[in-house]
N, C-alpha and C positions, 0 to 999 in steps of 0.2 A: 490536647492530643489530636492528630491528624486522622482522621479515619480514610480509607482507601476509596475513590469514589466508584460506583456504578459501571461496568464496562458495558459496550454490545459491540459486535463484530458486523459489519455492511459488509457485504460482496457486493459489486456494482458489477453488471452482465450483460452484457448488446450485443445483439446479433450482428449486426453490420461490423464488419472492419477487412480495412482495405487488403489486408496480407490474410488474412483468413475469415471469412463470413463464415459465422455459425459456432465460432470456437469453443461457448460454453457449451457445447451439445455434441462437441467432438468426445467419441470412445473411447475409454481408456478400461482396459480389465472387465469391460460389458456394462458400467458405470457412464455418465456424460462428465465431464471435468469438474461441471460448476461441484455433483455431488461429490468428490474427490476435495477438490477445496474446503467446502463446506463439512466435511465430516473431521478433517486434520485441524481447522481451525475451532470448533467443537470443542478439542480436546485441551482446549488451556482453560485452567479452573477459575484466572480474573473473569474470564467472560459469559455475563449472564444471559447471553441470548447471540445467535450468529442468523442473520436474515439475507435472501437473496434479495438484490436489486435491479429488475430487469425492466425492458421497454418493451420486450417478444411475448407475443402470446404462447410460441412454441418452448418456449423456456420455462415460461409460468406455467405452463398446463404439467411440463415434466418437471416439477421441481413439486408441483403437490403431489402427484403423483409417488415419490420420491419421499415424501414427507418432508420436505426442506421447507422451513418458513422461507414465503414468498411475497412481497410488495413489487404492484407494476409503477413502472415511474415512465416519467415523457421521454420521448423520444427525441427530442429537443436540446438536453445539454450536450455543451462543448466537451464537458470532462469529467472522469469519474468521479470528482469530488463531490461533482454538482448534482452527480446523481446520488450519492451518499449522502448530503444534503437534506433534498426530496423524501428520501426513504426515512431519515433520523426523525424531520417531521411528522410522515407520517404515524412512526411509530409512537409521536406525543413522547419522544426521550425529556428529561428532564434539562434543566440549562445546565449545573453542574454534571454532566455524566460525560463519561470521555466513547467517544465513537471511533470507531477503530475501524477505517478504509482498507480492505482485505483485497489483494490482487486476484482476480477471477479466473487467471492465466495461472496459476502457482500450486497445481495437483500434490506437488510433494511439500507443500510448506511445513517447516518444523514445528509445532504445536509452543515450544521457548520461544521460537524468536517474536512469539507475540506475548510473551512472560517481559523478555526484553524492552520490547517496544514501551510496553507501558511500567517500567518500573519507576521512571520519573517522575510519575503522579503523584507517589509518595507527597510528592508536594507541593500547596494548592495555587504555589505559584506558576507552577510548568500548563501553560492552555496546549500546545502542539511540541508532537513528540517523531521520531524515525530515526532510522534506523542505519546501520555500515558497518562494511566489515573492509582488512585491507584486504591489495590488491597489489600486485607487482608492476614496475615502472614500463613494461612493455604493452600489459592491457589497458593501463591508465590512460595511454597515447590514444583508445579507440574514442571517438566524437559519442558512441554508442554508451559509454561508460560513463555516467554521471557519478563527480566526484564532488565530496565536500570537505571544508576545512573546519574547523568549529577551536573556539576558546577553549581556556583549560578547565572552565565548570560544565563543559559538553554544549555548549551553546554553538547553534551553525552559524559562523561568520559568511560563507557564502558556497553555493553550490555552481559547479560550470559542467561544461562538455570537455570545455581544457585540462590538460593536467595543471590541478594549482596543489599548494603552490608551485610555483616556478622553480626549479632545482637547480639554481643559480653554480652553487660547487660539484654538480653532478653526484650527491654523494647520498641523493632519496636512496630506499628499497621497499618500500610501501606509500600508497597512496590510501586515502579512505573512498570505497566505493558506496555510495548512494543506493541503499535499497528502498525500495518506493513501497513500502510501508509506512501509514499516517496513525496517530494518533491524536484527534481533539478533542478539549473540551466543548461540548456544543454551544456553551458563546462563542469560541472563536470560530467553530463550524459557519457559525451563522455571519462571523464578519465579514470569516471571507468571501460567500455567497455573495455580499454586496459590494463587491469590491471589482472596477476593473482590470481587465489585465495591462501588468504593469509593462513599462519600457526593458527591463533587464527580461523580464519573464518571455516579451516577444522576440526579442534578441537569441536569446540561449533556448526559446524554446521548452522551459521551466517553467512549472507552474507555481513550483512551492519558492520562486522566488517573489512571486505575489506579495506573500508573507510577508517575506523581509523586508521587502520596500514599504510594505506597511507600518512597519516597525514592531511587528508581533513574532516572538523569539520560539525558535526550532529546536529542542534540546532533540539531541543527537547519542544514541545508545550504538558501542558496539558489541557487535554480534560473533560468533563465532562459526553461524550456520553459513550456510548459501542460498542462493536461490537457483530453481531449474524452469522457469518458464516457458511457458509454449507461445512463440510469437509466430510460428511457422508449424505447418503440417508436418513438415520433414522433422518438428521437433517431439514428436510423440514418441519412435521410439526408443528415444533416449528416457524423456519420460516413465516410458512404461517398464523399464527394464530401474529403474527407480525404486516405483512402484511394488514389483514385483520380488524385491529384496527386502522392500519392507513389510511383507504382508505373513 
């Protein structure tokens, strides 16, 4: 019999970014976001611990402040994986325990869609797990809108910026949209650390098509939630009015 393995929840957090510096420290309801983040994702019972992963001393100082478990990490990765990575180390996670990459930006995250994420572990064959919901054949058109296809056992056959597939009889009305939620097992956490980035990944832009080209399989959960990210300042009041309905 299968037993469930070990979860933790990484939030990766940087201060730097070019469409908003400072964003995990942006206000929401008198709160900074990353705490917002981290208390919604808290709340699903696979996860036995959720930690911030940050490179700012301003972030780390409010986050114990805050009482939010906190690991500082370099300031030197390309990309939040790398820094989820770093921080899983840190924590001395075990090699069977699946590490679950939490968007830093996602105040309103559903507490299920990380029930979802990892329900594929059930079996000890699945090492990397994410997530989609559809999506109508008009938002599928944006380059912004990462979309995937996957087999019939949920496995991702490939992720683009294009709508795939191609709707040859014009006859789609949903596409699967790519939510950028990870789930690993910390060996393949660690594979992919050591792994260049690939030809498709620089092309598209992708990171999780690293993966693929590796030949290390994506099982693909869909969701029924959304997400409401904050990639822009002007996106907070939308947020907060979120927020504010859920509370």
């Amino acid at each position: 019999m299968n037993t469930f393995p070990e979860c933790h929840g990484i939030i990766p957090a940087r201060y730097e970014s070019s469409r908003f510096p400072g964003k995990p420290l942006a206000n929401l309801l008198g709160k900074p976001m990353f705490w917002h983040v981290h208390s919604r994702a808290s709340q699903c019972p696979l996860l036995k611990s959720v930690t911030l992963a940050t490179d700012d001393q301003r972030i780390h100082d409010a986050a114990v402040e805050l009482g939010v478990p906190v690991v500082m990490t370099s300031s030197d990765h390309t990309s939040g994986t790398d820094r989820v990575l770093e921080a899983a180390r840190k924590l001395k996670l075990d090699n069977d325990a699946v590490v679950v990459n939490i968007q830093g930006d996602e105040p309103c995250l559903e507490p299920t869609m990380l029930e979802d994420l990892l329900s594929p572990f059930e079996s000890p064959k699945v090492k990397v797990a994410t997530l989609a919901s559809a999506i109508g054949p008009e938002e599928a058109m944006s380059p912004d809108r990462v979309k995937v296809v996957r087999a019939q056992n949920g496995r991702a056959l490939y992720f683009s910026r294009a709508p795939i597939p191609f709707d040859r009889d014009g006859k789609m009305h949903s596409y699967l949209l790519h939510i950028g939620l990870y789930a690993f097992r910390m060996e393949a956490l660690v594979r992919f650390g050591h792994l260049d980035p690939s030809p498709l990944e620089q092309r598209e832009k992708l990171e999780q098509l690293r993966l693929l080209e590796d030949g290390i399989d994506i099982y693909v959960t869909e969701t029924n939630h959304a997400c409401h990210g904050v990639d822009r300042p002007a996106d907070l009041e939308s947020v907060k009015t979120i927020l504010e309905k859920n509370q």
